[in-house]
N, C-alpha and C positions, 0 to 999 in steps of 0.2 A: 504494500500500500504506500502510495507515494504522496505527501504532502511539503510544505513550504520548508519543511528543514532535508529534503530529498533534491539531489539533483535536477530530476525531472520535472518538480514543483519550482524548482527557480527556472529553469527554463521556461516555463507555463507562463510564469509573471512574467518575464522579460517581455516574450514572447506578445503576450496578450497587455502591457506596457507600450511597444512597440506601433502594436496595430490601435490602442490607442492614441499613440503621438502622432501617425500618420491620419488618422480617421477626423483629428483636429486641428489639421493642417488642412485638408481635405474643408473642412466645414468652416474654416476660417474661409479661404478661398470661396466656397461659398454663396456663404452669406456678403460678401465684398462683393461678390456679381451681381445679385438681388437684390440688397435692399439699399434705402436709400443714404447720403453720408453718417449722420449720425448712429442711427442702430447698427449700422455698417462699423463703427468706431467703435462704440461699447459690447457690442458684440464679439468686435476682433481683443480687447481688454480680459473680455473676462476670460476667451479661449486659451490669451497667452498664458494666463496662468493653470487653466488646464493642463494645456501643452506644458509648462512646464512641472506640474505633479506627476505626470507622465515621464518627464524625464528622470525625474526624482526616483519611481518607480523601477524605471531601466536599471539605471546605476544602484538602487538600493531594493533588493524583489522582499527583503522581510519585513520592511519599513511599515510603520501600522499607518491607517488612511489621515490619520488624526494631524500627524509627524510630517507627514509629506504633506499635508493641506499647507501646514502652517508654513514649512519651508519653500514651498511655495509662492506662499501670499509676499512672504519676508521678501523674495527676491525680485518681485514685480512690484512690490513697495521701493523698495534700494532702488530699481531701476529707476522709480517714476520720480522717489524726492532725488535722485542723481541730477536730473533734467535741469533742475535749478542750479547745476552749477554749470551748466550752459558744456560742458565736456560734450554726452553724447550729441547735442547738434553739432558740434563742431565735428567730431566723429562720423554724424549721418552726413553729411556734407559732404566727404568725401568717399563713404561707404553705403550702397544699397544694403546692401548687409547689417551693417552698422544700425541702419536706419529702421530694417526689421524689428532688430534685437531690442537697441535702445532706445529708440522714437527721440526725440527731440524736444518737445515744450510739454512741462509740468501742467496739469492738467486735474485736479482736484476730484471732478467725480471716477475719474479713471481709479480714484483705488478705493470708492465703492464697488464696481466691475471687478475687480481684480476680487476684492470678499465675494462676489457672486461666483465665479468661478471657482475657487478655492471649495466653497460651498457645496457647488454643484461636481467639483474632483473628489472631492471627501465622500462624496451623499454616494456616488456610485461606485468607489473603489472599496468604499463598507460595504454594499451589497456585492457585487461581485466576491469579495473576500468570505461574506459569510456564506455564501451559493458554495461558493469553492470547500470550504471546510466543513459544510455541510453532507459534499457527496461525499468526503475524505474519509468520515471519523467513524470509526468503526461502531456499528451495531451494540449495541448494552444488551446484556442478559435480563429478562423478565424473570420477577419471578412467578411460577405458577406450578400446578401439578405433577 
């Protein structure tokens, strides 16, 4: 029986980590084709930190969803009070890249978005975790006749 301290179980998370960092990149893309500027902009906010609980997840498959929400939020917070010190525009300026990662101007509701994200990375990496340890755990004995 294979679970999260098994080889096979941290492959499983990577794995299914993985195909959530692409499926948010995917849906970031998206919703940037669809909708209009604004929900196109807090939308793409709250993914990034998606995407990055997902990555959290990659590099860390025992991480509880709690841990990785927070570190998370933490690092799309850093990113966003960064913006004020005018670095990443000057960065995005000369990098599209750059420009992805670190955006450029500080932006206040942006890390409300960023808690909606974390929220909704946390809300489905506990369910999937409990689904997962749920098929895992071996059967208990009844007692009866």
């Amino acid at each position: 029986m294979s679970d999260l301290r098994g080889d096979t179980g941290l492959v499983r998370v990577r794995v299914g980590a993985g195909l959530a960092a692409l499926l948010t990149v995917a849906a970031g893309l998206g919703v940037r084709a669809v909708a209009g500027a604004e929900p196109a902009k807090y939308a793409g906010d709250a993914l990034y930190t998606v995407l990055l609980h997902a990555l959290v997840v990659l590099l860390a498959p025992r991480i509880r969803p709690g841990a990785a929400a927070a570190l998370a939020l933490a690092a799309s917070w850093a990113v966003e009070f960064a913006q004020l010190t005018g670095v990443p525009a000057e960065l995005s300026g000369r990098s599209t890249l750059a420009r992805l990662v670190l955006g450029s101007t500080f932006n206040p509701p942006d890390l409300f978005w960023y808690l909606v994200g974390a929220w909704f990375a946390w809300s489905v990496h506990s369910v999937v975790r409990r689904l997962a340890g749920g098929v895992r755990r071996p059967l208990r004995a009844t007692g009866g006749p």
